[in-house]
NUKOLLO-395067 format. One record per residue (C-alpha): residue number from 1; z, x, y. Coordinates in steps of 0.1 Angstrom, whole numbers, plus 5000, padded with zeros to 4 digits. Layout:
 num    w    u    v
 NUM    Z    X    Y
...
***
This chain:
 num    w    u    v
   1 0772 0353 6964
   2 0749 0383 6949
   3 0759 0421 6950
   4 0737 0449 6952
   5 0741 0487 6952
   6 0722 0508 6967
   7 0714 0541 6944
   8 0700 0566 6970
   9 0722 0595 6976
  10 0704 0615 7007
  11 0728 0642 7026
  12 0743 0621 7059
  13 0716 0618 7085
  14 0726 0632 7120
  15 0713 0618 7155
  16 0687 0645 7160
  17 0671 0629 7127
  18 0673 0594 7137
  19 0656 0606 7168
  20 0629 0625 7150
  21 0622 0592 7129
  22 0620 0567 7159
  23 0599 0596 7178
  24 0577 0600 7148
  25 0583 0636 7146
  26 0586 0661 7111
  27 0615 0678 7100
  28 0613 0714 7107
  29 0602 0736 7078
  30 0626 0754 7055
  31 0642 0787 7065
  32 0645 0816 7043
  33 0668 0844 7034
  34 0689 0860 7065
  35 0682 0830 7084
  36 0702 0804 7058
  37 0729 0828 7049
  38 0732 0833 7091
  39 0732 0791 7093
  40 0758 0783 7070
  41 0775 0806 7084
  42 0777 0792 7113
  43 0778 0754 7099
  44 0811 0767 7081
  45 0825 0782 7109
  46 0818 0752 7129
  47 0832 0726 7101
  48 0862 0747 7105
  49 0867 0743 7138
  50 0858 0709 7137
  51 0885 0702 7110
  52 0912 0719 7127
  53 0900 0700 7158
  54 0907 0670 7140
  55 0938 0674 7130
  56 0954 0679 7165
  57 0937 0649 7177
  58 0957 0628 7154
  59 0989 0614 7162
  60 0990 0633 7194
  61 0987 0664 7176
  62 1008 0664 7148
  63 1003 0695 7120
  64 0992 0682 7087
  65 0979 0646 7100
  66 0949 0639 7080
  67 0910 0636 7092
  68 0893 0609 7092
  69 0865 0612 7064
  70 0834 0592 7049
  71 0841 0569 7030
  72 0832 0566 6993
  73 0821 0535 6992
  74 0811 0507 7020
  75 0807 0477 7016
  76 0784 0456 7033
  77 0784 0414 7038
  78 0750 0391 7053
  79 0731 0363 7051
  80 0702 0352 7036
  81 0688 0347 7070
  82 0662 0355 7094
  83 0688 0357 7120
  84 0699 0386 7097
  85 0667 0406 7101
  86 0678 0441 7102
  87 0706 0438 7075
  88 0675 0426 7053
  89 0655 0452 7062
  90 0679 0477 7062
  91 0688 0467 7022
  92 0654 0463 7012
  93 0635 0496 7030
  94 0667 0516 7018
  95 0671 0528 7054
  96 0710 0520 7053
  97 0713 0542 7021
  98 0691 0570 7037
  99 0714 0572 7065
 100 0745 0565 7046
 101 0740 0597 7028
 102 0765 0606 7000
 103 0785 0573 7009
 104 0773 0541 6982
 105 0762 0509 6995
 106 0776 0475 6978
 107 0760 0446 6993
 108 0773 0410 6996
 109 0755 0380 7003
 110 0777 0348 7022
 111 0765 0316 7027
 112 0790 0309 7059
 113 0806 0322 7083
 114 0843 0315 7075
 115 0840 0328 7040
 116 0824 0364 7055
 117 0854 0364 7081
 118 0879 0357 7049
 119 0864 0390 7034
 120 0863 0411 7060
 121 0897 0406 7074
 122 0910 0409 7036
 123 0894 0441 7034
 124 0872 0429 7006
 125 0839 0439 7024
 126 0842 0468 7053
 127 0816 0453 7078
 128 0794 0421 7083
 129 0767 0404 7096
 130 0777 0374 7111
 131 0779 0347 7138
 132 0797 0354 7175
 133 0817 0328 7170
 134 0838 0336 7135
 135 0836 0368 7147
 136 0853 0362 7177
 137 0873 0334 7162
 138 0884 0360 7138
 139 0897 0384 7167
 140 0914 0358 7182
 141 0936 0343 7152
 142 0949 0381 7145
 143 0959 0384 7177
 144 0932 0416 7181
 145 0940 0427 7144
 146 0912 0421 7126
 147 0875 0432 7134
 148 0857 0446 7161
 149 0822 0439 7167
 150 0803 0471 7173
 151 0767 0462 7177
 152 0743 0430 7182
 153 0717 0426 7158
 154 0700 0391 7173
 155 0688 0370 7205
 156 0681 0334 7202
 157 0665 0313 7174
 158 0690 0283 7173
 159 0674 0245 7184
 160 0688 0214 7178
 161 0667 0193 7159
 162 0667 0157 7156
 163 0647 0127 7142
 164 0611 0117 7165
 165 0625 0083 7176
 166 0659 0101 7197
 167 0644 0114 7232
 168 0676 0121 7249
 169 0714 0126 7246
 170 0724 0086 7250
 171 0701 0078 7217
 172 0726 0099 7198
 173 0755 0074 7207
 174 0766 0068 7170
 175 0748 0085 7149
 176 0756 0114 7127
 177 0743 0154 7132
 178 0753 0183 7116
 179 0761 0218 7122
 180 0767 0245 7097
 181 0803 0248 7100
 182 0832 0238 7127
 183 0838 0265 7147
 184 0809 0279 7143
 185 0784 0292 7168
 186 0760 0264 7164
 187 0785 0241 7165
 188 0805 0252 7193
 189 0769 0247 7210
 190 0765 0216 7198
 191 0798 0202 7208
 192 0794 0213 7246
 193 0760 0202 7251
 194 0773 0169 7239
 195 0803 0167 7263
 196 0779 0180 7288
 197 0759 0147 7285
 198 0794 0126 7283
 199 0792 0125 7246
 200 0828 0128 7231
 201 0834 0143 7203
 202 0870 0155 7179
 203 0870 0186 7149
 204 0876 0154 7127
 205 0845 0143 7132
 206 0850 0108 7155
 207 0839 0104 7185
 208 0805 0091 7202
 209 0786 0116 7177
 210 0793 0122 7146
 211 0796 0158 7138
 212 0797 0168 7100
 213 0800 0203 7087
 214 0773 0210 7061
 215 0755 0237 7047
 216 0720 0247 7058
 217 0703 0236 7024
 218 0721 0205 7024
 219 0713 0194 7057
 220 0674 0196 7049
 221 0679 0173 7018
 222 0701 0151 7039
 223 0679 0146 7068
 224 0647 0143 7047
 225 0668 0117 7025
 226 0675 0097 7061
 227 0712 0106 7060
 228 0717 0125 7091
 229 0697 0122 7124
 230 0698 0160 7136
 231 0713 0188 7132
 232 0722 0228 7154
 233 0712 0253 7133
 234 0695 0287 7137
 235 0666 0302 7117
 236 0647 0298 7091
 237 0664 0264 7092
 238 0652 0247 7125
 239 0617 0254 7119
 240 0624 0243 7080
 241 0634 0212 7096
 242 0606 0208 7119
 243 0580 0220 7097
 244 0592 0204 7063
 245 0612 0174 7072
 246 0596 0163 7104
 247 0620 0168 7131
 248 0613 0175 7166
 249 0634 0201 7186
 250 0656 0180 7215
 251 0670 0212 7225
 252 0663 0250 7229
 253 0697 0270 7230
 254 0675 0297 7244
 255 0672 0273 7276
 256 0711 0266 7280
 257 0715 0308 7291
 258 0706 0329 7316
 259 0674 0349 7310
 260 0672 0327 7277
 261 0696 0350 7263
 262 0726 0340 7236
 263 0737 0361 7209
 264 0733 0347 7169
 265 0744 0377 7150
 266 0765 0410 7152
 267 0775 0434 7135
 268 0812 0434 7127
 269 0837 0460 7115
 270 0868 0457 7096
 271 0895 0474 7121
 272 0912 0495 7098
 273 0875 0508 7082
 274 0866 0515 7116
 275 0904 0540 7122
 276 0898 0558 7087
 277 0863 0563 7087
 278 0839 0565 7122
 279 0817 0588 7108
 280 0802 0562 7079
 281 0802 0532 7106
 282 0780 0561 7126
 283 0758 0561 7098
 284 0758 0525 7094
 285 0751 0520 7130
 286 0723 0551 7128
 287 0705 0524 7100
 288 0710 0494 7117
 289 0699 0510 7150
 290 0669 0523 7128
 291 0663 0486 7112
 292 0663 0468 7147
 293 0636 0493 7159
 294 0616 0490 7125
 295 0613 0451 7130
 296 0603 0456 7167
 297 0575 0484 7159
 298 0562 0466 7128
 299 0552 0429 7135
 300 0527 0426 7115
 301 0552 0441 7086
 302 0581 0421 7090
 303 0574 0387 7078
 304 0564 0402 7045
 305 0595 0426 7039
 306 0617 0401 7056
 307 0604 0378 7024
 308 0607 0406 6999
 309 0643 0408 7011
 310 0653 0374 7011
 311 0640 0372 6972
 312 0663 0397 6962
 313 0695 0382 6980
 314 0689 0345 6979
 315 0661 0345 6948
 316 0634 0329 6968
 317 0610 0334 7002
 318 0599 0316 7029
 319 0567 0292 7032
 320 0544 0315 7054
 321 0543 0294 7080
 322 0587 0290 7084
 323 0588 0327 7087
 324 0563 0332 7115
 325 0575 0302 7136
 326 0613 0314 7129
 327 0605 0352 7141
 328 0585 0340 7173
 329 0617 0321 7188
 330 0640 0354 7177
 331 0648 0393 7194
 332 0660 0414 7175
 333 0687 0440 7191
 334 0713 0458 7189
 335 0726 0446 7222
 336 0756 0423 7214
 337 0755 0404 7250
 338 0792 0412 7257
 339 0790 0394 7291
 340 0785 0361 7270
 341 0817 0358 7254
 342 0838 0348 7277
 343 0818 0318 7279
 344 0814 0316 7246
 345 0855 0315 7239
 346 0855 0285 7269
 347 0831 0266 7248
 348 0852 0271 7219
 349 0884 0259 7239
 350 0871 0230 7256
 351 0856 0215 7222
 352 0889 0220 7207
 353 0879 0246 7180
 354 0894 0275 7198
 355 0923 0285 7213
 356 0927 0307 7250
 357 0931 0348 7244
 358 0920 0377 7263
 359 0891 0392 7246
 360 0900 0425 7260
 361 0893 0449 7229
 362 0871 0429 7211
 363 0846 0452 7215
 364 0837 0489 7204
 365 0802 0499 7214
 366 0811 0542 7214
 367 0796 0554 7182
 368 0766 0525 7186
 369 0760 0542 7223
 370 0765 0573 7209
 371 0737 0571 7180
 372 0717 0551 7206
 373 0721 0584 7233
 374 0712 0607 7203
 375 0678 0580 7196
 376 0665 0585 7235
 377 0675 0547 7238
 378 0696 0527 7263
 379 0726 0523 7258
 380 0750 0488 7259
 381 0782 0477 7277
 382 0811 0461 7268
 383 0811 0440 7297
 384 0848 0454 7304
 385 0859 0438 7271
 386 0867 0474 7250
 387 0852 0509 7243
 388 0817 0520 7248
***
């Protein structure tokens, strides 16, 4: 896993800026004499309010309870992924330390999914990037404890890939596919497409398919070395697959949802960072919102910075020609398609990887459809599963 800090130390950005950058607009010029000592005037009569404010709203009220404040620090776990496009471009444009203001940036790269949810709940990293699944797996085990997701950050860009003689689901009958990890998103989707087409399958790995756990780098060596015949995976490494080991998509995700769209990453919160400190995951959702709409505005941009990224968190980029076929089959956004879940969870059960909950509170959109109220944008719903 790499760290990273990020050294920019801006004052905290407020919505009206965000809205000024996505808008395209200037900051205002500089105001002079009466005019400042008049404004912090009032900003100091207003932080007093505001503070006093606080206070009563904690605890029902109670004197002396404490604010909530920025925090120092946050820290701040991803991939080296495509799927993971705005946390890269976020780190490498420094447009989560522009927003982030006075608070530091510590970046983490993970490699899975269950190792990011380990961190997260252990307080060891304050929010991540990752899949829906460990993410909602993670909610689940605590019993609500743990995270909250507060924000999508991609649509699509998961195929399952397989070897150019198997045409259907009855040529997979005994043969071995991989996924990155069980549980996981991919293989959750994996695993019900399977029993979909009568194909059995156990967390052990028996059954009519053989599902092994692997990592993404190992399951390009493996299936160029003839070891496995397929494999679920999301971006870059279905088209590495395709493009560098000959495989041939069997199956879309994208085609298995309505409107062709699934969610592949969100944005996750450790619950306790989230109680003691709103106003830095506000500035974290202010850069992420800001990252999302820097990707969709800059097409011709993004494969390059994406790159630049991914050299600095995993030490090397992607052939030209993996990137662009990776970004066509991806939307980025900060949507986290709440309405899936549900569905996503049943999945989960009837493989056997999962376990029945109510997902009521999983969710907390408010500060992302605050920042995205403050942008001019639309903003997101919960699908009646927590705050927005």
């Amino acid at each position: 896993m790499t760290t990273r800090a990020d050294a920019a130390t801006p004052q905290p950005a407020q919505p009206l800026r965000l809205k000024r950058i996505v808008a395209g607009e200037k900051p205002q010029g500089t105001m002079r004499g009466l005019e400042i000592l008049l404004v912090t005037a009032l900003v100091a009569l207003i932080g007093a309010g505001a503070a006093v404010a606080g206070v009563n709203a904690q605890d029902g009220g109670e004197a002396g309870a404490p604010a909530a404040a920025p925090a120092a620090v946050v820290n701040l776990g991803y991939f080296g992924n495509i799927t993971h496009g705005p946390a890269l471009v976020g780190v490498e444009k420094g447009i989560f330390g522009a927003e982030l203001g006075a608070t530091k940036l510590n970046t983490q790269v993970f490699t899975s999914g269950p190792a990011t949810v380990e961190a997260l709940n252990a307080g060891a990293i304050d929010a991540a990037y990752l899949g829906p699944n460990p993410a909602l797996n993670s909610y689940v085990q605590s019993g609500g404890e743990s995270i909250r997701i507060i924000a999508g950050a991609a649509s699509g860009g998961a195929q399952f890939v397989v070897r150019p003689g198997i045409s259907d689901a009855a040529g997979l009958r005994g043969k071995t596919v991989a996924t990155p990890q069980l549980g996981g998103t991919q293989d959750v989707a994996l695993r019900t497409w399977l029993d979909g087409h009568g194909l059995k399958t156990t967390p052990s790995g028996g059954g009519d398919v053989n599902i092994t756990p692997t990592t993404n780098a190992q399951t390009l060596r493996l299936f160029q070395d003839g070891k496995i015949d397929g494999a679920w995976v999301a971006e870059p490494w279905a088209s590495r697959l395709v493009l560098q080991a000959g495989a041939k998509v069997l199956v879309n995700e994208a085609e298995l949802w309505d409107k062709g769209e699934f969610s592949t990453t969100v944005l996750a919160v450790n619950k306790s960072f989230l109680a003691a400190h709103p106003q830095t995951v506000e500035a974290l959702l202010a850069g992420h919102i800001e990252s999302v709409a820097w990707l969709d505005n800059h097409p011709g941009e993004a494969a390059g910075v994406i790159n630049e990224a991914l050299v600095e968190a995993i030490g090397q980029p992607l052939d030209d020609d993996v990137i662009a076929r990776s970004l066509e089959e991806l939307e980025f956004t900060s949507d986290p398609l709440a309405g899936t879940f549900p569905t996503l969870l049943d999945h989960g059960v009837e493989s056997g990887v999962s376990k029945p909950a109510d997902l009521n509170g999983l969710f907390d959109l408010s500060l992302l459809n605050k920042v995205l109220q403050a942008a001019g944008g639309d903003t997101v719903t919960a699908a009646g599963l927590g705050a927005e």
